[in-house]
NUVEX-179022 format. One line per 2 residues: their letters; for each residue x, y, z of C-alpha. Coordinates in steps of 0.02 Angstrom, whole numbers. Layout:
<nodes>
a> X Y Z ~ ...
</nodes>
This chain:
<nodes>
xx> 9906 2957 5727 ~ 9786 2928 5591
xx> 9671 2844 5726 ~ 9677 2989 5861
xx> 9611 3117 5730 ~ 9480 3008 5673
xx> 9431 2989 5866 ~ 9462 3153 5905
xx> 9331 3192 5753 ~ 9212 3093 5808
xx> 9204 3147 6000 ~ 9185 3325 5910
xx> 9052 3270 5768 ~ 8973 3187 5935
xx> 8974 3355 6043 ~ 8901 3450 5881
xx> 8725 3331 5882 ~ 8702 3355 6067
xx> 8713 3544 6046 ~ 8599 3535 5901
xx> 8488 3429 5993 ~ 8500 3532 6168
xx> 8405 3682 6044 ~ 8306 3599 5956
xx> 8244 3503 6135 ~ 8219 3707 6192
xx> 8129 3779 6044 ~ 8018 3610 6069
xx> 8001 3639 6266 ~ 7955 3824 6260
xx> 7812 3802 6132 ~ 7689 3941 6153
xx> 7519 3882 6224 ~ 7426 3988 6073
xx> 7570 3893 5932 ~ 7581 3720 6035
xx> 7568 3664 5864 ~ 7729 3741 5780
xx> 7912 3756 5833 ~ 7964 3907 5911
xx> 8116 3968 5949 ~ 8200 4040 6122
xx> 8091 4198 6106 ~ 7940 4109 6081
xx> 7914 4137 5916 ~ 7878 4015 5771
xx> 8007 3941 5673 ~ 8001 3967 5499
xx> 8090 3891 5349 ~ 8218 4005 5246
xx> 8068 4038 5132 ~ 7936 4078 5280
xx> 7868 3920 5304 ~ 7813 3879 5482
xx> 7892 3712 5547 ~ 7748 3596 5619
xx> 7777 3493 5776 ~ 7742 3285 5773
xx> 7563 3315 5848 ~ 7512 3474 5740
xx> 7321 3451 5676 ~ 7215 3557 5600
xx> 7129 3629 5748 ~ 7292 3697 5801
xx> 7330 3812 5652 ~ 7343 3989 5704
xx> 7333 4133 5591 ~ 7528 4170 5558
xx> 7553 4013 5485 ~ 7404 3942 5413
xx> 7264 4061 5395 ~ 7167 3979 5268
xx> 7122 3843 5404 ~ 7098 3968 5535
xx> 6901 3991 5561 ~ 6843 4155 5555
xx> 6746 4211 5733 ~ 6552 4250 5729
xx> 6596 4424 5750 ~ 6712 4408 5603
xx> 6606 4337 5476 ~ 6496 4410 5353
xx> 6330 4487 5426 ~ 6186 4390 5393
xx> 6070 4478 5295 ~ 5913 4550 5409
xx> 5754 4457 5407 ~ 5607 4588 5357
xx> 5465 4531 5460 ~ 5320 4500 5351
xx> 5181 4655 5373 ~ 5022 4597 5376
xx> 4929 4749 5311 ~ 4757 4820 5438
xx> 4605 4776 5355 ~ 4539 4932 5282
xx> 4382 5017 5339 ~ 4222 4960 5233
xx> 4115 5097 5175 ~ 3942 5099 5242
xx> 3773 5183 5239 ~ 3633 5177 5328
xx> 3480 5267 5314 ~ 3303 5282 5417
xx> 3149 5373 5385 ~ 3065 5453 5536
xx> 2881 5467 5546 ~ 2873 5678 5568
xx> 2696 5626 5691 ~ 2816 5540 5799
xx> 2942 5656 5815 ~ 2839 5823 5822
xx> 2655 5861 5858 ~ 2545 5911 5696
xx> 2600 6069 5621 ~ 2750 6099 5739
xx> 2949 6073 5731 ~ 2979 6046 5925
xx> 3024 5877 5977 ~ 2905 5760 6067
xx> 2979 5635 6188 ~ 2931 5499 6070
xx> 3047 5596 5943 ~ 3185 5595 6073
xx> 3163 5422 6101 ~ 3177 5392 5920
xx> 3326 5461 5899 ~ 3406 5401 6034
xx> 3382 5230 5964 ~ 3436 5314 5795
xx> 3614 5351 5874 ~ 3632 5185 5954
xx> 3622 5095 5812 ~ 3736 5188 5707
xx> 3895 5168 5831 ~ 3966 5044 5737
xx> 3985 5163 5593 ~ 4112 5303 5598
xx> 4029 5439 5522 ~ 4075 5569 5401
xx> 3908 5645 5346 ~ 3772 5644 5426
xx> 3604 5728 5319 ~ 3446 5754 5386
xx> 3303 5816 5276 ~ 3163 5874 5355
xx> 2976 5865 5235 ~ 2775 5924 5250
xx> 2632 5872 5178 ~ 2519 5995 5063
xx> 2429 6070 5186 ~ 2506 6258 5184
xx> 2575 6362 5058 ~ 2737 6316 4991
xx> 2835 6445 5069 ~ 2752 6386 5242
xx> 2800 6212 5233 ~ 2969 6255 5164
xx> 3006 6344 5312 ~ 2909 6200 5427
xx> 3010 6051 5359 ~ 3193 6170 5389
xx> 3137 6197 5555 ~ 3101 5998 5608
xx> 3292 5969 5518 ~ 3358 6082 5622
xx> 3259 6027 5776 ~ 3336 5855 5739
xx> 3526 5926 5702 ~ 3512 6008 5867
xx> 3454 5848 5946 ~ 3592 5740 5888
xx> 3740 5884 5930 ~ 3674 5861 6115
xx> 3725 5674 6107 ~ 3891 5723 6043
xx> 3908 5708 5867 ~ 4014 5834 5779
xx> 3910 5984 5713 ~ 4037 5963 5553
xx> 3977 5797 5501 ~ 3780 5868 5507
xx> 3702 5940 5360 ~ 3523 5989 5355
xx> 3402 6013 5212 ~ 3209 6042 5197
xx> 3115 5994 5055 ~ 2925 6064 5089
xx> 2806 5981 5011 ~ 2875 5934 4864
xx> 2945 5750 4891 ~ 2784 5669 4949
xx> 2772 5472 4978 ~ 2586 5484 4934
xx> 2507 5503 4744 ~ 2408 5624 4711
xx> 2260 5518 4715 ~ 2283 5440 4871
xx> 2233 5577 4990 ~ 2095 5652 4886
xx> 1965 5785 4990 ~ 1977 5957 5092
xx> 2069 5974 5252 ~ 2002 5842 5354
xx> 2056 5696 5501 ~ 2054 5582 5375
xx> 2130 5657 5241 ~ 2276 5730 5363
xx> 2284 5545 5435 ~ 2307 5487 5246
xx> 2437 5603 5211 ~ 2533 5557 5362
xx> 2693 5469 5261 ~ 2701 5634 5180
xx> 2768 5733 5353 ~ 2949 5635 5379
xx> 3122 5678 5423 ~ 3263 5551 5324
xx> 3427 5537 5396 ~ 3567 5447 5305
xx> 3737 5417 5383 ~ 3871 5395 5280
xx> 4022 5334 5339 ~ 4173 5178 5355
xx> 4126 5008 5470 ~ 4280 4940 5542
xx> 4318 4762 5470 ~ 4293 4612 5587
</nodes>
């Protein structure tokens, strides 16, 4: 009698394993592609100890940890991760504009006949080379100073060397520089290149020849020269 129970235990203790084992071989078998590194159960969902530990299969590594169970080895996705701090592109400043000057002294002869304030084509030609060379300066002033020699009253040649300024202002507008930048000025007789003893005698060839530095028109551009 003794013996029957003891057999009759054991057939039953035998029939409990293989149930165990039957599901514990299906929570193996239906292991979820995305946790084919945990347990999981018949509803395909991760089997966890009684204080919510996930149970790891035989070939668990690492690389198979997924968030639910092991998110400190989960890696975080590019889109995830922290920004990276932007990059400001170095800014190489423009070179600034240099200031520049530039001044010529026109021989009056050459740019009007003796005693008048209408340009010659000599003058025209003067200036023309007068503008060319001053392209590579963007101007902001422009001054032009017209001047006589002492033949004349003051009041005469005061009026003479405005005119020849303004002869030359005109000149220069017609080649397209801005009547804003222009200022004229005429200073009669009373800037002369010569010394007083230079030109000594009455109103002669000679003497008018002499005082020939005396009749000028000065322009100065002043203005910025793009850096190279």
């Amino acid at each position: 009698m003794t013996y029957a129970l003891t057999k009759k235990h054991m057939a039953l203790a035998v029939s409990c394993a293989l149930a165990l084992g039957l599901v514990a071989g299906a929570a193996t078998a239906q292991t979820n592609t995305s946790k084919q590194g945990y347990v999981v159960d018949q509803r395909g969902e991760v089997a966890k100890s009684g204080t919510g530990l996930c149970w790891r299969t035989g070939y668990w590594t690492p690389a198979l940890a997924i968030e639910e169970c092991d998110p400190d080895l989960v890696k975080k996705s590019p889109l995830a991760a922290d920004p990276a701090p932007m990059q400001m592109a170095a800014v190489t400043p423009s070179p600034a504009p240099k200031p520049a000057a530039q001044r010529v002294q026109l021989n009056a002869d050459t740019l009007f006949d003796f005693d008048k304030a209408v340009l010659r084509p000599a003058g025209r030609e003067a200036l023309d080379d007068f503008v060319s060379k001053s392209k590579d300066i963007d101007p902001e002033v422009i001054t032009v100073v017209g001047h006589a020699d002492r033949f004349g009253s003051d009041s005469y040649n005061q009026k003479l060397s405005e005119q020849r300024a303004a002869a030359v202002k005109t000149y220069l507008l017609s080649k397209g520089i801005d009547a804003n930048r222009i200022q004229t000025a005429g200073k009669g007789e009373t800037q002369p290149v010569t010394k007083a003893d230079d030109c000594r005698g009455a109103k002669s060839a000679k003497v008018i020849a002499c005082l020939q530095p005396d009749r000028r028109v000065d322009i100065e551009v002043v203005g910025t020269q793009p850096a190279r």
